[in-house]
VEXZANU-470694 format. One record per residue (C-alpha): residue number from 1; y, z, x; residue in one letter. Coordinates in Angstrom, 2 decimals, always signed. Example, Ala and Ser with C-alpha at 12.3 -4.5 7.8 and 13.67 -1.06 7.14 Angstrom:
BEGIN
+-----+---------+---------+---------+------+
! seq !      yy !      zz !      xx ! type !
+-----+---------+---------+---------+------+
!   1 !   -4.50 !   +7.80 !  +12.30 !    a !
!   2 !   -1.06 !   +7.14 !  +13.67 !    s !
+-----+---------+---------+---------+------+
//
This chain:
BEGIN
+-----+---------+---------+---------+------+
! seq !      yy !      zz !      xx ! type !
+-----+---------+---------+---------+------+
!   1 !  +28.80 !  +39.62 !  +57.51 !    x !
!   2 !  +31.93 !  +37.86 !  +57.03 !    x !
!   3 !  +34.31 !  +38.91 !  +55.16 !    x !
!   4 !  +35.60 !  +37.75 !  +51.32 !    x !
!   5 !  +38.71 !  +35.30 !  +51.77 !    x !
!   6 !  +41.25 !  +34.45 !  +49.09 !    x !
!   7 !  +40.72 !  +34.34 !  +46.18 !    x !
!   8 !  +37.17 !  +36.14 !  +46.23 !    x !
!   9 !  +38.72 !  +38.77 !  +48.24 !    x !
!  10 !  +41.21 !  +39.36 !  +44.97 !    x !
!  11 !  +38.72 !  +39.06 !  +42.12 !    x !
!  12 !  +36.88 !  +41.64 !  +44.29 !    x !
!  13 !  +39.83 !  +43.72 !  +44.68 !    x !
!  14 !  +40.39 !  +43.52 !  +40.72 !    x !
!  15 !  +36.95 !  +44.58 !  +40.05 !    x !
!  16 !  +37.31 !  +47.72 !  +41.80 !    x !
!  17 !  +40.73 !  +48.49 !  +40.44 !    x !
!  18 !  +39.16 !  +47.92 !  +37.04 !    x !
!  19 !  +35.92 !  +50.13 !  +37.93 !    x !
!  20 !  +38.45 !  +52.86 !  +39.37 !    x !
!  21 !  +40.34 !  +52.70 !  +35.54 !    x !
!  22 !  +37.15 !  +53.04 !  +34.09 !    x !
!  23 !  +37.51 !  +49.50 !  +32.50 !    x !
!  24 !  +33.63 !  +47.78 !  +33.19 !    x !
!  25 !  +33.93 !  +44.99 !  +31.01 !    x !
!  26 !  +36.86 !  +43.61 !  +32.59 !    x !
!  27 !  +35.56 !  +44.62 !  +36.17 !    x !
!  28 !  +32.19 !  +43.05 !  +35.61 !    x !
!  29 !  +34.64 !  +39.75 !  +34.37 !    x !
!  30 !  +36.42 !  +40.07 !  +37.90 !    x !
!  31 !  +33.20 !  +39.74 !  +39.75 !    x !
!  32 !  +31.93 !  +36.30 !  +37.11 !    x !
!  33 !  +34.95 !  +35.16 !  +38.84 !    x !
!  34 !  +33.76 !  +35.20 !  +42.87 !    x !
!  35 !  +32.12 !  +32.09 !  +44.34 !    x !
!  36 !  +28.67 !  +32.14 !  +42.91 !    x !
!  37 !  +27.55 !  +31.61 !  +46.45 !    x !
!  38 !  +29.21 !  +34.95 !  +47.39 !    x !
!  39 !  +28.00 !  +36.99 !  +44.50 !    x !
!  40 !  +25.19 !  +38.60 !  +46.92 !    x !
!  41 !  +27.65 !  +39.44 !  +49.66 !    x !
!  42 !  +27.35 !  +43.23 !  +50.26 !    x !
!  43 !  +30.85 !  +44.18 !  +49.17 !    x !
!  44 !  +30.22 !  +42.43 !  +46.30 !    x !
!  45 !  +27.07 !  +44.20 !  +45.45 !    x !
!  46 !  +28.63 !  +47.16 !  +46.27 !    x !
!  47 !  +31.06 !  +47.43 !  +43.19 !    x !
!  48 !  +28.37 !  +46.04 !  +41.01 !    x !
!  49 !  +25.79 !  +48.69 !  +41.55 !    x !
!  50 !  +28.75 !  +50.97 !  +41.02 !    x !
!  51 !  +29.31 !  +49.37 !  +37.80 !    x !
!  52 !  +25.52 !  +49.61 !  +36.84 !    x !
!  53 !  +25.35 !  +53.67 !  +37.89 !    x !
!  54 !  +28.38 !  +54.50 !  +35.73 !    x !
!  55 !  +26.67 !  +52.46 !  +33.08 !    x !
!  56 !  +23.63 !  +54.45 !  +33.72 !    x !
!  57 !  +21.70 !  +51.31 !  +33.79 !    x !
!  58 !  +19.15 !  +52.38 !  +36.51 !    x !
!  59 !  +17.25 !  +49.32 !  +36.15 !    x !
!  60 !  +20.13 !  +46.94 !  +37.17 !    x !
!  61 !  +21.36 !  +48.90 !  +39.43 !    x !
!  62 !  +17.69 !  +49.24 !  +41.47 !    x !
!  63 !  +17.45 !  +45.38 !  +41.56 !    x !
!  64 !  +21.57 !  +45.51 !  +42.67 !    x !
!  65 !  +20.49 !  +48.23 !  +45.61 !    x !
!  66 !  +16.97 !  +45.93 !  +46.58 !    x !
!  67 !  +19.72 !  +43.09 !  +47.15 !    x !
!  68 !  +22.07 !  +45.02 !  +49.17 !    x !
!  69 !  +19.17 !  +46.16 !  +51.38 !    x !
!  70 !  +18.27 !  +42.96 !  +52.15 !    x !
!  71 !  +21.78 !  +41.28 !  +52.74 !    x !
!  72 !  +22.90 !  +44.15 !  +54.32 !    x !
!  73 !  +20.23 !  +46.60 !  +56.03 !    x !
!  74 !  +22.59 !  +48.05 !  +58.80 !    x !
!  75 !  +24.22 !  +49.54 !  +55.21 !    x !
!  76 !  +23.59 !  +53.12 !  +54.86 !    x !
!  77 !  +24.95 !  +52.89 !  +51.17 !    x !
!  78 !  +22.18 !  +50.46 !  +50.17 !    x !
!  79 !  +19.27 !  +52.52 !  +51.06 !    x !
!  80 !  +20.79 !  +55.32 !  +48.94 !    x !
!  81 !  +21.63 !  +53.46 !  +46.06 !    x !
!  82 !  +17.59 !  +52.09 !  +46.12 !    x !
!  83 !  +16.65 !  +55.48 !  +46.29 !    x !
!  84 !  +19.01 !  +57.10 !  +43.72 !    x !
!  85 !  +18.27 !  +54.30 !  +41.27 !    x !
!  86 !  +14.65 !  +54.47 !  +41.70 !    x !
!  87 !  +14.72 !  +58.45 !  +41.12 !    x !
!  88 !  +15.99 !  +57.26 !  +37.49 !    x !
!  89 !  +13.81 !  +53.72 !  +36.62 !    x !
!  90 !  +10.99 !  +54.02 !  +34.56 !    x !
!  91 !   +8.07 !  +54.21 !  +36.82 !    x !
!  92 !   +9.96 !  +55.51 !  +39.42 !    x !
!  93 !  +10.64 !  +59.23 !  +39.85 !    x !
!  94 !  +11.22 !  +61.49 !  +42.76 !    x !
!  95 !   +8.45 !  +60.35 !  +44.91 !    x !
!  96 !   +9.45 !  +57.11 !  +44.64 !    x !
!  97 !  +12.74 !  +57.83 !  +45.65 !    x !
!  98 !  +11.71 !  +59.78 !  +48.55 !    x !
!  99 !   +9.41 !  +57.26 !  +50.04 !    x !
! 100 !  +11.69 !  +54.52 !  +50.26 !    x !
! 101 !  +14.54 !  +57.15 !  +51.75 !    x !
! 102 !  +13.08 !  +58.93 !  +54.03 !    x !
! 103 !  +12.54 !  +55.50 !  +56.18 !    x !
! 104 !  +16.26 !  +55.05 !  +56.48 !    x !
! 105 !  +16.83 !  +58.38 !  +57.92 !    x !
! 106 !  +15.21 !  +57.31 !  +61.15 !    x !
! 107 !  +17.41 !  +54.24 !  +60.82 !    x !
! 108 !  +20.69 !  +56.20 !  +60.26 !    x !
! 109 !  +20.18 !  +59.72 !  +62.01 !    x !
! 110 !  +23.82 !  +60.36 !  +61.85 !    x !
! 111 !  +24.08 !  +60.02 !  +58.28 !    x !
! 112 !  +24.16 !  +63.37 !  +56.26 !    x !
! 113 !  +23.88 !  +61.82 !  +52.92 !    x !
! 114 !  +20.08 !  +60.55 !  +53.88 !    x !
! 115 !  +19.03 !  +64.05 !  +55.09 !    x !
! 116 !  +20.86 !  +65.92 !  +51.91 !    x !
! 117 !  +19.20 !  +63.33 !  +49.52 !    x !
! 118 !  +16.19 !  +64.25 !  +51.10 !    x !
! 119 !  +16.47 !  +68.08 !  +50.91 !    x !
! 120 !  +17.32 !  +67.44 !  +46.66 !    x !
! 121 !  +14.22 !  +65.63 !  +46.54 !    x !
! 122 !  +12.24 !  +67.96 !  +48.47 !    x !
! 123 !  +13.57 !  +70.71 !  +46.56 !    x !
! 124 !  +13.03 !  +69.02 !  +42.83 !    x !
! 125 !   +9.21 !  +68.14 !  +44.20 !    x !
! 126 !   +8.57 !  +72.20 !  +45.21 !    x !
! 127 !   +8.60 !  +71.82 !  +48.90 !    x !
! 128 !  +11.17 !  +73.99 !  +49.61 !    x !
! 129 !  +10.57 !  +74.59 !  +53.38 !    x !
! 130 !  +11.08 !  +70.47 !  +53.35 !    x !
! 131 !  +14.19 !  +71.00 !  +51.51 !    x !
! 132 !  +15.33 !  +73.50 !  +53.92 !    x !
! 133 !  +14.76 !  +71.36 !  +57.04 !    x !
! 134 !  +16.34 !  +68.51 !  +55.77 !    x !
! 135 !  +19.20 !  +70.61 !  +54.49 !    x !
! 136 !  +19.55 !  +72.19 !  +57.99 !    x !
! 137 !  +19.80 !  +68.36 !  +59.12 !    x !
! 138 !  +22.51 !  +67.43 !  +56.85 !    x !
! 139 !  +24.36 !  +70.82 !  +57.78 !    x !
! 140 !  +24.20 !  +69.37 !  +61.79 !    x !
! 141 !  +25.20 !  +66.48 !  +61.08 !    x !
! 142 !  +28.32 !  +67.09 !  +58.39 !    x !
! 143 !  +28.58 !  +70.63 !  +59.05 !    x !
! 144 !  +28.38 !  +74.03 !  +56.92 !    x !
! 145 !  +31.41 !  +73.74 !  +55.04 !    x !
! 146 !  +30.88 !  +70.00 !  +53.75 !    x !
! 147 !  +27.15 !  +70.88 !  +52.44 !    x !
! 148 !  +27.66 !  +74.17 !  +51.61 !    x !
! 149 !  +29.96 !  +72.96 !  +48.64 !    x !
! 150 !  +28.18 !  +70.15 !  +47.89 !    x !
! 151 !  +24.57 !  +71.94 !  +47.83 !    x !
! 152 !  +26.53 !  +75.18 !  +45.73 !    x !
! 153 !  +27.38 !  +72.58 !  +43.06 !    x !
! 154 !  +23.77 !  +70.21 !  +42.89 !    x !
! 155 !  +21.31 !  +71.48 !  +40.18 !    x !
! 156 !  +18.80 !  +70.10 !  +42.28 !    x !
! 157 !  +19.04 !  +72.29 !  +45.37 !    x !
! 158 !  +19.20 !  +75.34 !  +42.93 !    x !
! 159 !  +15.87 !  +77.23 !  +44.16 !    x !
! 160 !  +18.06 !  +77.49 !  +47.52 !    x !
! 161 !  +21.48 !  +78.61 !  +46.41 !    x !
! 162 !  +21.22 !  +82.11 !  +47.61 !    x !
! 163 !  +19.96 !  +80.60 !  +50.93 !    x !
! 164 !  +22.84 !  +78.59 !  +50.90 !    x !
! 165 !  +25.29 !  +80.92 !  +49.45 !    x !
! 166 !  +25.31 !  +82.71 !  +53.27 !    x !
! 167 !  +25.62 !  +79.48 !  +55.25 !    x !
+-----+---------+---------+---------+------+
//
């Protein structure tokens, strides 16, 4: 996709500044400002599904992340946002989540986030031999070190820590 030009490209640059300060109202005002016509490109939907997870408002941010996939489906970041809001929406859950994840990692093999999303969910649903193999995928693909710290510090992979305490 092409990128924002001037002056989009500064009320974009704004937002994020403003979403970095912890300031949403104003960075939510920054993004009124863009082109309406440019208000679904991805970087665009990017900072405003940021906006709607710090705000905790799942249910924005799930219809933000649906968006994003469909602008944007070579995007990584969209499929995980879907999936992270959709653990949290009413009517979603960890299932949920799971199934409309675990699709993406075939589309993005190299990405470790997919596979380490996938082990938490695993792990939070009780298949724990799941969790492991998708943990040992992440681990491959981002190495120990990265996932061991990450994993050591996520509630959700807690019926593995000692497992993961001698990575």
């Amino acid at each position: 996709m092409v990128p924002l030009g001037p002056p989009d490209a500064h009320f974009l640059s704004a937002a994020f500044g403003w979403f970095e300060l912890g300031n949403l109202p104003e960075a939510k005002a920054e993004l009124e400002r863009i082109t309406p016509a440019l208000r679904q490109h991805p970087q665009v939907l990017e900072i405003r599904w940021l906006i709607h997870a710090q705000e905790k408002n799942w249910e924005e941010a799930l219809v933000v992340a649906c968006a994003l996939v469909e602008a944007a489906p070579q995007r990584p970041s969209g499929w995980l946002h879907r999936a992270y809001a959709l653990r949290r929406v009413k009517g979603g859950g960890l299932q949920a989540a799971w199934d409309v994840l675990l699709p993406a990692f075939d589309k993005f093999p190299g990405e470790p986030t997919i596979a380490y999303n996938l082990a938490c969910y695993a792990c939070k649903m009780g298949g724990l031999d799941e969790a492991r193999q998708w943990l040992e995928r992440a681990v491959k693909i981002a190495g120990k070190a990265n996932i061991k710290v990450m994993a050591l510090n996520d509630d959700d992979l807690e019926p593995l820590w000692g497992e993961i305490k001698r990575l």
